[in-house]
Backbone bond lengths (Angstrom), bond angles and torsions (degrees), N, CA, C in turn:
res aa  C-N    CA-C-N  psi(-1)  N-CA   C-N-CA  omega(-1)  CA-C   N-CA-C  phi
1 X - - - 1.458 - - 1.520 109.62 -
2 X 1.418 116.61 143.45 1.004 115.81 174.01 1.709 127.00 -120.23
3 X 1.694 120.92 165.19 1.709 100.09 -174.45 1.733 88.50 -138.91
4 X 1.915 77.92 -165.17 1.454 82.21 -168.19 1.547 101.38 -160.43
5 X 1.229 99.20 122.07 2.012 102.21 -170.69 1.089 105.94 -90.55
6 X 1.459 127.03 166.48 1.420 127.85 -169.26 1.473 86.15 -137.74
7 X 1.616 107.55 115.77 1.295 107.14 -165.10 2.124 96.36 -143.82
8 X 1.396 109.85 17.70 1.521 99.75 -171.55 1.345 105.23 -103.22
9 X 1.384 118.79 -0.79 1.891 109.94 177.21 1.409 106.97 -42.86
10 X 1.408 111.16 167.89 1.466 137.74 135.55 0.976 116.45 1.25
11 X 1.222 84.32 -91.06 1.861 129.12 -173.17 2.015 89.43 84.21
12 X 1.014 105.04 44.21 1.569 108.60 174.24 1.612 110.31 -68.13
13 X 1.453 151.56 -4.34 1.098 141.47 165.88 1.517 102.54 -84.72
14 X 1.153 135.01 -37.15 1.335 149.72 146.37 1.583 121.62 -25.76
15 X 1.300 99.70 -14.25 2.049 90.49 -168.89 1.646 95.79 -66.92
16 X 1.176 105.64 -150.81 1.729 107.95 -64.47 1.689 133.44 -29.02
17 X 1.167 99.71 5.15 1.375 105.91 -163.84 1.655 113.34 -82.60
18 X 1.469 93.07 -21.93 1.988 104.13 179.73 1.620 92.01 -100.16
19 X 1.721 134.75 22.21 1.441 99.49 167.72 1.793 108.52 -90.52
20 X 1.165 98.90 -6.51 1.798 100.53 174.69 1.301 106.70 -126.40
21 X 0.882 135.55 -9.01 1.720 127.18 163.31 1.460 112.37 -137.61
22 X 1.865 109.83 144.08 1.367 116.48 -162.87 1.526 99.88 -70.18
23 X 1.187 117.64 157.85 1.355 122.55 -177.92 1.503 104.91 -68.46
24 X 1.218 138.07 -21.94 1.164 113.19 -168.45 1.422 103.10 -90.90
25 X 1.331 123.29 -17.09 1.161 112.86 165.35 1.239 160.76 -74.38
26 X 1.929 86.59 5.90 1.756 133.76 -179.52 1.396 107.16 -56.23
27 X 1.417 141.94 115.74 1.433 154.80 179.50 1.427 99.77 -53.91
28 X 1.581 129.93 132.42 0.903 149.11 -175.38 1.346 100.65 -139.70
29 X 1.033 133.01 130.73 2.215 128.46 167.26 1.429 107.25 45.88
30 X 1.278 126.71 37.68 1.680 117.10 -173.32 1.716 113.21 97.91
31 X 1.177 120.28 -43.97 1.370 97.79 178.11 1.785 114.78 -137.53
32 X 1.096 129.59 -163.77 1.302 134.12 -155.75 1.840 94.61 -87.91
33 X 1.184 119.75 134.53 1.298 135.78 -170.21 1.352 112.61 -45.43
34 X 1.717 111.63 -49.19 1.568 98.58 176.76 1.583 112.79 -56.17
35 X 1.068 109.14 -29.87 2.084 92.83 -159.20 1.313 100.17 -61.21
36 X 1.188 129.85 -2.93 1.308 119.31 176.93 1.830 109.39 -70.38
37 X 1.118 91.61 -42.53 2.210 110.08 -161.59 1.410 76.64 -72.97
38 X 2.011 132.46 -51.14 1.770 95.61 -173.01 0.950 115.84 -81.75
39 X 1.683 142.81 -6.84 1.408 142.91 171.56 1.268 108.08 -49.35
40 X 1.879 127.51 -36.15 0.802 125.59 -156.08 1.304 106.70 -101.84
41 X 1.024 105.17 -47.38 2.002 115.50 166.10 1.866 110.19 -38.09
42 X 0.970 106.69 -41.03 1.781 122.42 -162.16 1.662 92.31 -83.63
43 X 1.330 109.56 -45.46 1.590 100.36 -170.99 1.350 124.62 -53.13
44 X 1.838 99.60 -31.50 1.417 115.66 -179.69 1.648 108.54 -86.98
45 X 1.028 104.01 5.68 1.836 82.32 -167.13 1.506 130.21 118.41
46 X 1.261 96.56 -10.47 1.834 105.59 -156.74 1.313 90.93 -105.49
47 X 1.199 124.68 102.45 1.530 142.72 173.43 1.343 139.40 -99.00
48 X 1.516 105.09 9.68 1.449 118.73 -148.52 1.635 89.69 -154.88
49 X 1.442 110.81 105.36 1.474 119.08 -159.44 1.558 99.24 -130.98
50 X 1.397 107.52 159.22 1.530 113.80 165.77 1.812 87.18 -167.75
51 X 2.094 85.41 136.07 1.215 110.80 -164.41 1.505 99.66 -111.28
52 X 1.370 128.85 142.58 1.752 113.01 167.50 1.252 88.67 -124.80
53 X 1.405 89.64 148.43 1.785 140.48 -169.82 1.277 119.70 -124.02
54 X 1.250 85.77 155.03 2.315 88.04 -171.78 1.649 90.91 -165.52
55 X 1.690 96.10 -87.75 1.911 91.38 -168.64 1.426 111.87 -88.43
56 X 1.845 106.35 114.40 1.539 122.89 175.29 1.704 96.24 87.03
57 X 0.958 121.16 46.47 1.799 118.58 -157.93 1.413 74.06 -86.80
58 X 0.965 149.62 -48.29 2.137 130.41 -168.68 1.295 103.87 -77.44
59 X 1.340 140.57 -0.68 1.297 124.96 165.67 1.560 98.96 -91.06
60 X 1.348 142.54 -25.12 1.235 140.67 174.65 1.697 103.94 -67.88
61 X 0.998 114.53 -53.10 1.765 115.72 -169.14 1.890 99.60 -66.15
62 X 1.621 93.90 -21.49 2.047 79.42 -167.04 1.611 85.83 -84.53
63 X 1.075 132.11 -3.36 1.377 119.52 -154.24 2.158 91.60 -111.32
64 X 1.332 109.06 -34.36 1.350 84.70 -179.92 2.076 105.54 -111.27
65 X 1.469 101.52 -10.98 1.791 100.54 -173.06 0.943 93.78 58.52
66 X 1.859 101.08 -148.83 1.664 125.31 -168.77 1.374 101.99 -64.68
67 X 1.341 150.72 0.17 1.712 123.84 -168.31 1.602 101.17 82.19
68 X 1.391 125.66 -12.80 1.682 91.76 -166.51 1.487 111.59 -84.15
69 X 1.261 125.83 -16.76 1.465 104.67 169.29 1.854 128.88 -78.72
70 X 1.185 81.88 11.62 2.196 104.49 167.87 1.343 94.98 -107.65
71 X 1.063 120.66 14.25 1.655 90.57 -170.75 1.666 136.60 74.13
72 X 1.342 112.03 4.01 1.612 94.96 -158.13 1.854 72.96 -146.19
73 X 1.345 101.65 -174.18 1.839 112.44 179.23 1.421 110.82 -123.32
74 X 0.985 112.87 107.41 1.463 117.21 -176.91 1.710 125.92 -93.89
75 X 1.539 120.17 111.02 0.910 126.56 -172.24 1.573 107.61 -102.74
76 X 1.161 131.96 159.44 1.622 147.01 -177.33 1.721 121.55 -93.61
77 X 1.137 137.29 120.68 1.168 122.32 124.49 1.645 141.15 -79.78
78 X 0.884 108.50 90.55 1.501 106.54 -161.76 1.885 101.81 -89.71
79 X 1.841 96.57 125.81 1.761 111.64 -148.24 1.813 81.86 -110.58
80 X 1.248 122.42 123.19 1.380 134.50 162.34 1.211 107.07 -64.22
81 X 1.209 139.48 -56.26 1.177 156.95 161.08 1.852 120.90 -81.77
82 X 1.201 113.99 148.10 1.184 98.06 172.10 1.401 119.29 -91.58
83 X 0.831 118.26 134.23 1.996 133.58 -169.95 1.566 128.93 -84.01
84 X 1.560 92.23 -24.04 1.802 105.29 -179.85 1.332 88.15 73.22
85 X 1.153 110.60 -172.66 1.636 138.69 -156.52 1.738 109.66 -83.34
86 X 1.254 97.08 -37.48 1.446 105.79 -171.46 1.830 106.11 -75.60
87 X 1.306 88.77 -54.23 1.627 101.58 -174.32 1.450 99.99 -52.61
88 X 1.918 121.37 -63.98 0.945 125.14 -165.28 1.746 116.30 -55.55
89 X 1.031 93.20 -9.69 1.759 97.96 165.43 1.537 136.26 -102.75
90 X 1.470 83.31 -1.58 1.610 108.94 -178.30 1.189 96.00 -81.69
91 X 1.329 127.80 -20.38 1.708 107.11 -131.91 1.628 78.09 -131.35
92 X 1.323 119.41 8.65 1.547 119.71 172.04 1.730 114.78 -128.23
93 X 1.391 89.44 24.01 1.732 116.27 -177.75 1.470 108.68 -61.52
94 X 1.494 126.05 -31.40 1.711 123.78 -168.12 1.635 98.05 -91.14
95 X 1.506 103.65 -29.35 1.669 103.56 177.58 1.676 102.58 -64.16
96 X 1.413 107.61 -71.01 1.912 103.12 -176.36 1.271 123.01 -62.25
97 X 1.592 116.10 -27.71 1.211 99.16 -169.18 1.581 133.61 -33.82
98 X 0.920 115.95 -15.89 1.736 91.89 -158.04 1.623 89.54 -141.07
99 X 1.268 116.59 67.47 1.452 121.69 119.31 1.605 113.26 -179.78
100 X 1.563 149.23 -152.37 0.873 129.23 160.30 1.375 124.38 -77.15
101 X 1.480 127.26 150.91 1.543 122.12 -157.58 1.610 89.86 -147.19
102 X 1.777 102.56 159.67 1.113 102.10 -178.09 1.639 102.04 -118.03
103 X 1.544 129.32 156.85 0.964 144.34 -153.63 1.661 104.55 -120.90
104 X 1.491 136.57 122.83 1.572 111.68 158.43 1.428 98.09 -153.16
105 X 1.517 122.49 177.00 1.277 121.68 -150.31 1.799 80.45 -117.74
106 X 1.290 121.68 151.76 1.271 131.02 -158.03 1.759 85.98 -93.29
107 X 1.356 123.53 -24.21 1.823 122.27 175.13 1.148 124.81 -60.96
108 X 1.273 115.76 -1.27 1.787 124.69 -150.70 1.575 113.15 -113.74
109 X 0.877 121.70 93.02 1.332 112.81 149.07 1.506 154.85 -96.22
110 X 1.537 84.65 112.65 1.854 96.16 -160.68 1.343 115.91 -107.11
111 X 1.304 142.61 155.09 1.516 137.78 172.06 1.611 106.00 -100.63
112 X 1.096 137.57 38.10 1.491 140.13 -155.06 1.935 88.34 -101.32
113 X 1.848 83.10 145.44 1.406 80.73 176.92 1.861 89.19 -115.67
114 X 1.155 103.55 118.20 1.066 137.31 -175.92 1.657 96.05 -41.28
115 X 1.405 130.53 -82.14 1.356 153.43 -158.92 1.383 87.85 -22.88
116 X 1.600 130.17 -43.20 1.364 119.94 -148.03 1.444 87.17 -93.99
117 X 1.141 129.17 -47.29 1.618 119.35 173.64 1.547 101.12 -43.97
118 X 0.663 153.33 -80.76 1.406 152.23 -157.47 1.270 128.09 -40.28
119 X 1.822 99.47 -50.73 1.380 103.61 166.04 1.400 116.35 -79.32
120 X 1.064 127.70 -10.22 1.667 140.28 169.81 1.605 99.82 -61.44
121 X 0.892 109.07 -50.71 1.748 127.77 -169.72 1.775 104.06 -61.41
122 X 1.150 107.66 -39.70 1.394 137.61 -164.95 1.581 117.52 -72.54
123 X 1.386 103.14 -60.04 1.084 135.83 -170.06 2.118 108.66 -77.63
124 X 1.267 73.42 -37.85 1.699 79.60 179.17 1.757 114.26 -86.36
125 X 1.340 106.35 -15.89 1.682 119.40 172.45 2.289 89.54 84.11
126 X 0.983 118.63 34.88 1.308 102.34 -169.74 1.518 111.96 -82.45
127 X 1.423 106.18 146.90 1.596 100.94 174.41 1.821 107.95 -79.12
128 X 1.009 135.04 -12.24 1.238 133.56 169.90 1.924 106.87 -169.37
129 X 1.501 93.36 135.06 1.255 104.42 175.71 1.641 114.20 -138.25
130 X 1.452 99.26 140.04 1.158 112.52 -132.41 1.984 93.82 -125.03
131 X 1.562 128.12 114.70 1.289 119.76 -164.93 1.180 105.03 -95.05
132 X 1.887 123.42 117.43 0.973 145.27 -147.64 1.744 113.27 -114.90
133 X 0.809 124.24 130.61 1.695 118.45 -179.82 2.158 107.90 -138.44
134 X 1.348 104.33 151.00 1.085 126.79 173.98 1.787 114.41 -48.85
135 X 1.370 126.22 116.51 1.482 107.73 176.88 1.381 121.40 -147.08
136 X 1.762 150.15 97.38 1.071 108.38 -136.81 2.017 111.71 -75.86
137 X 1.101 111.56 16.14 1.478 108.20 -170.64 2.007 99.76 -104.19
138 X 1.331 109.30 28.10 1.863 114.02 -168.17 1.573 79.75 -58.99
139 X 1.547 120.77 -78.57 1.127 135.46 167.82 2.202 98.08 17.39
140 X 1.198 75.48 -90.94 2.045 88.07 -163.42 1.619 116.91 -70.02
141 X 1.320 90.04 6.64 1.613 103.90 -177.51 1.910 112.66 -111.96
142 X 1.198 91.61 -28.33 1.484 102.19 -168.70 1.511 112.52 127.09
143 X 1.271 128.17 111.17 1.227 124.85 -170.88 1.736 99.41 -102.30
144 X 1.594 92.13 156.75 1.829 91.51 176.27 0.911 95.31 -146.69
145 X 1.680 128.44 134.83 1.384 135.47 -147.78 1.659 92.96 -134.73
146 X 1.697 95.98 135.91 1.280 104.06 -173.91 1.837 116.09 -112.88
147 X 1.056 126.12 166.25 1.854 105.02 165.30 1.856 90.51 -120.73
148 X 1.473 105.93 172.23 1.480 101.93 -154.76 1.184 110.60 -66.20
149 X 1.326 157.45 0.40 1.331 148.87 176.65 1.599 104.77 -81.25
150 X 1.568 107.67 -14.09 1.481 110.32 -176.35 1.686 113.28 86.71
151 X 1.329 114.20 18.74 1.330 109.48 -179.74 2.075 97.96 -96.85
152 X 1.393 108.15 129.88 1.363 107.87 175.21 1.356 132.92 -70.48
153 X 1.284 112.17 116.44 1.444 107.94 -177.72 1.332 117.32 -108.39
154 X 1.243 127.55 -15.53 1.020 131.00 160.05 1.932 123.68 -117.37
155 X 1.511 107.36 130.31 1.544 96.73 -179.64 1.513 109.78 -142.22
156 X 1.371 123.14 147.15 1.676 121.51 -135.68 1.577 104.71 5.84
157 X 1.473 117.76 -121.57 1.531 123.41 -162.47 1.615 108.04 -77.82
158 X 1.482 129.06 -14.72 1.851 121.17 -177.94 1.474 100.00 -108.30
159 X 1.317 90.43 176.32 1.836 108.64 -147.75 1.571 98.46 -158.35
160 X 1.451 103.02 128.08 1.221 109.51 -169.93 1.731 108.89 -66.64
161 X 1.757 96.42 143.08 1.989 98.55 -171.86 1.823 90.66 -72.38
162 X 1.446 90.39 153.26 1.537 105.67 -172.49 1.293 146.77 28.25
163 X 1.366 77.57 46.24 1.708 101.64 171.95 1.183 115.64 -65.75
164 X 1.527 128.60 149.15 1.543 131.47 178.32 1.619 117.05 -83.05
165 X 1.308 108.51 120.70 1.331 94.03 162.40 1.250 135.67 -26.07
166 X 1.391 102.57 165.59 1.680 94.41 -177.24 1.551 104.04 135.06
167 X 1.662 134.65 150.31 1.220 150.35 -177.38 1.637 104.57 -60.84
168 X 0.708 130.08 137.45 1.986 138.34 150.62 1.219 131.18 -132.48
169 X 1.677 94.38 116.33 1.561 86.71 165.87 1.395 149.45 -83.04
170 X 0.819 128.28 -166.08 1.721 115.56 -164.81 1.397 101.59 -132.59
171 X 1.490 113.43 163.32 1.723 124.06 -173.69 1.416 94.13 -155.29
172 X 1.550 104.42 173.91 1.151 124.77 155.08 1.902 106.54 -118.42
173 X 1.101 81.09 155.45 1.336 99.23 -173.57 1.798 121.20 -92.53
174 X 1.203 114.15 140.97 1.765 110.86 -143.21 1.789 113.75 -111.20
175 X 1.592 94.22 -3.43 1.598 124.88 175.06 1.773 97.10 70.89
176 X 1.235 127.17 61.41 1.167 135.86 -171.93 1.890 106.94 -153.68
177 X 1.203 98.65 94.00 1.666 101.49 177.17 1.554 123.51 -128.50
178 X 1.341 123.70 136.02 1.706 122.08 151.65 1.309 89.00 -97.50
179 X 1.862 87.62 146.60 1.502 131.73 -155.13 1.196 106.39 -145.40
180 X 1.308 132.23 130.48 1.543 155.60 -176.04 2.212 95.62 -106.58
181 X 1.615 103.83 124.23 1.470 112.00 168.34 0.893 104.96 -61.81
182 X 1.665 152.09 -17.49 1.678 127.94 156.00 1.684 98.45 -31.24
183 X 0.955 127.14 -72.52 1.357 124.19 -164.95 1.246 131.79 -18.66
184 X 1.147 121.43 -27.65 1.330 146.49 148.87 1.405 137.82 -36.15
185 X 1.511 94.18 -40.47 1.383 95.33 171.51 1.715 103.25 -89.19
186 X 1.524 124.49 -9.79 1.459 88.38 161.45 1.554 131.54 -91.08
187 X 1.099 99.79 30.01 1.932 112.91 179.53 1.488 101.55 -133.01
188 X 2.121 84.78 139.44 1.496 92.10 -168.32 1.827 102.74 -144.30
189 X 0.994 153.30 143.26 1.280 155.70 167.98 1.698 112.35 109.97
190 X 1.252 114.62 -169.54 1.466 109.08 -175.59 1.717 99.55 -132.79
191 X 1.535 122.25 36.76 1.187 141.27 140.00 1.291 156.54 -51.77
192 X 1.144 131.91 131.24 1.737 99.31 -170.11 1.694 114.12 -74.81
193 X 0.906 138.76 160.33 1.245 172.70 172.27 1.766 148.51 -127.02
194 X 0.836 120.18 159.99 1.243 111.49 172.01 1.433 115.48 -148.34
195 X 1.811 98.63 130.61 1.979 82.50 -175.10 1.027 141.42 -98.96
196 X 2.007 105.79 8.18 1.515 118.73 136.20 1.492 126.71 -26.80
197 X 1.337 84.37 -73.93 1.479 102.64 -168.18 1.576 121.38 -72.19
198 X 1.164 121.61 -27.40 1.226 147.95 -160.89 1.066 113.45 -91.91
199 X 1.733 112.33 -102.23 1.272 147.62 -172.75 1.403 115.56 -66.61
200 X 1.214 130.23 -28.95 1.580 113.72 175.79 1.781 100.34 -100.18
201 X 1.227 115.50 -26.08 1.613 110.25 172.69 1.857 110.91 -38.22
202 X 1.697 95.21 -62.34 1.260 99.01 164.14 1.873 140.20 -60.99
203 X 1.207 102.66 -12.65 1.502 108.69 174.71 1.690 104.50 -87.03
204 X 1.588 112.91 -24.69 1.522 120.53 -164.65 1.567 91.00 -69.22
205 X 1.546 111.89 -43.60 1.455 124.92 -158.95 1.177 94.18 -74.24
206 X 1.137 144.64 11.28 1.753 130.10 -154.52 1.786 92.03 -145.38
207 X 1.832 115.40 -13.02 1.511 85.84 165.17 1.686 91.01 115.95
208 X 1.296 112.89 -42.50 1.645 123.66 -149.09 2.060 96.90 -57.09
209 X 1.362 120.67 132.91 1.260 115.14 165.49 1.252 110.67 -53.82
210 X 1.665 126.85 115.33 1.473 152.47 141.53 1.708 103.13 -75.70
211 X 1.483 113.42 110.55 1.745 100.71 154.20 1.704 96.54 -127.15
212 X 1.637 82.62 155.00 1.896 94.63 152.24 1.157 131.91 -101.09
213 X 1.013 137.47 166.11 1.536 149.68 -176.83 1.541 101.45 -114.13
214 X 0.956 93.77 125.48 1.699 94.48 -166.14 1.670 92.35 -95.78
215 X 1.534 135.82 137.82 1.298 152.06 -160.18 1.464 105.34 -132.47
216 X 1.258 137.46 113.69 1.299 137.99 161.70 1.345 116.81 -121.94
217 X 1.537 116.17 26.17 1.421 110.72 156.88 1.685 138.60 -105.13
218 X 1.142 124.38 -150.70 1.326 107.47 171.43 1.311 127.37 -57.02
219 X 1.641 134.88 120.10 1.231 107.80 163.03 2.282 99.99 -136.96
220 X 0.923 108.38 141.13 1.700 121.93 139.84 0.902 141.52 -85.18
221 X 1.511 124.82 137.77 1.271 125.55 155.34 1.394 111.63 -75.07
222 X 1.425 135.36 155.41 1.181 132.25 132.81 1.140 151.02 -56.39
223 X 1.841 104.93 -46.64 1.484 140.29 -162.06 1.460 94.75 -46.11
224 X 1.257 154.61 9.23 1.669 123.33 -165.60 1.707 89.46 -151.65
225 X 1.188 119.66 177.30 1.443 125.54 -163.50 1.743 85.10 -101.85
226 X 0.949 129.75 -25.95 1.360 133.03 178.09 1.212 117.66 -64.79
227 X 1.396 100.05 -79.34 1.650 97.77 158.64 1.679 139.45 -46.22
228 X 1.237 119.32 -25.39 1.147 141.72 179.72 1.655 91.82 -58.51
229 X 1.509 104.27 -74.42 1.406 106.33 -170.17 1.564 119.32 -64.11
230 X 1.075 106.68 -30.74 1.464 103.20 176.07 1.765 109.29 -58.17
231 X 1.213 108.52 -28.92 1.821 104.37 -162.64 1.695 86.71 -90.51
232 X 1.356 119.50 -32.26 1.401 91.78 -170.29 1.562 118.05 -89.76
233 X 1.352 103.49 2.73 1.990 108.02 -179.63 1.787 85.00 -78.57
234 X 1.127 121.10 -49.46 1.460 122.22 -148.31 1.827 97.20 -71.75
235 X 1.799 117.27 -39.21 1.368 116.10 178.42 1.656 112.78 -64.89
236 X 1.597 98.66 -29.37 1.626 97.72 -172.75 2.006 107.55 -73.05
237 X 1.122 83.11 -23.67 1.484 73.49 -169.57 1.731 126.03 -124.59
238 X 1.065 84.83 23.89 1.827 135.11 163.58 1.306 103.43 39.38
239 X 1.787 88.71 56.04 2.126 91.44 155.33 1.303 108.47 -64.17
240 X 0.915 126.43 -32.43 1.577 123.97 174.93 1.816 124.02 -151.44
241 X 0.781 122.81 124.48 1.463 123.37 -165.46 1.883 112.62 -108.19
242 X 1.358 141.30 93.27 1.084 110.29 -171.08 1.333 141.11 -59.02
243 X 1.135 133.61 170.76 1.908 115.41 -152.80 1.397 99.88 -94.34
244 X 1.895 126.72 -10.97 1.840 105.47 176.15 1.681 96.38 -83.95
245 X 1.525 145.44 47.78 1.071 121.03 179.76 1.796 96.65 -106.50
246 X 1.196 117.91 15.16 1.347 118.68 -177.40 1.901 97.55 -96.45
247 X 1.216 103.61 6.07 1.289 107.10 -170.50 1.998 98.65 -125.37
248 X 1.749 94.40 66.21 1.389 94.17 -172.79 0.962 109.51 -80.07
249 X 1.700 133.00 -162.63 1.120 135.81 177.98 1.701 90.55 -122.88
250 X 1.790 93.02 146.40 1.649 117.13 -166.88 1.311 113.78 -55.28
């Protein structure tokens, strides 16, 4: 299986600290934020990576090369423009195409053991599944509403046509997905995008199985100087440590 980090933002809530180094390469618990997303990718298996780049994208490639001292092989999309989420996955379409791949945002820090997402993903036949957690701010963030089997029927403002009645709960979404190459065919141009906003609205509208994975363990954001520090007082001083970090790099 293969993935794909989304690593070319800004990181503009981050300044000053992202005007000379890319945000993902911002020190969190000892080291630069991504090695966490490939610690975790590698633990499971997923060895076969492609990262997209934009702001400071050659200080990211001198800093990780090929992947082999993570373990895994790291290939580039390098974005002239920035693409958003949708694009930036468009434009790494010949790398995933052809089988299921996993998706995560290089800001995130999660302790999820992936394997069970997968077979969740698997098991349910879903065209994209999407790892979902409890938050009370889903609301101002984007809420994604599930019915109890976890298949999504509702995501920000559209709602799947002829859906069954019935209660749903709601999540926020944790920027952590397995993804089926159907997906593909609902993205089209060399534009930016987003496949929040965008691309699964339109797959919801079209019928296509959306589930979540419902997540109730540790997770962080990075994106904010707040958050940043909060995850790295708590990594330094090991309120909680996630469990692929025994799977360091050499």
């Amino acid at each position: 299986m293969r993935a794909m980090i989304f690593a070319a933002g800004l990181g503009t809530r981050l300044r000053p600290l992202t005007e000379k180094l890319p945000k993902c390469l911002i020190q969190v618990g000892g080291r630069p934020m991504i090695d966490y997303v490939l610690l975790l990718l590698e633990r499971y298996g997923i060895g076969e990576i492609i990262v997209n780049i934009h702001h400071l994208g050659p200080q990211v490639e001198a800093y990780l090369r090929d992947g082999q001292r993570f373990g895994v092989e790291i290939s580039y999309s390098r974005e002239t423009i920035l693409l958003d989420t949708g694009g930036g996955l468009l434009g790494a379409k010949e790398f995933l195409a052809g089988e299921t791949f996993v998706v995560i945002n290089s800001d995130v820090l999660i302790d999820l053991r992936l394997d069970q997402v997968i077979a969740a993903h698997q098991e349910q036949g879903a065209a994209a599944t999407l790892v979902l957690r409890r938050d009370p701010m889903a609301d101002a963030y984007g809420a994604i509403e599930t019915d109890q089997r976890g298949r999504i029927e509702r995501f920000l403002t559209h709602e799947r046509p002829g859906r069954a009645a019935g209660p749903l709960e709601k999540y926020m979404f944790t920027g952590v997905h397995v993804i089926e190459p159907g997906i593909f065919e609902y993205m089209a141009g060399d534009s930016a995008f987003s496949i929040t906003r965008t691309t699964y609205p339109r797959m919801l509208g079209q019928g296509e199985p959306l589930f979540g994975f419902r997540y109730d363990g540790k997770w962080q954001d990075l994106g904010t100087p707040e958050t940043l520090a909060r995850a790295d007082q708590d990594l330094l001083s090991k309120v909680w440590q996630p469990h692929f970090l025994q799977a360091d790099p050499k």
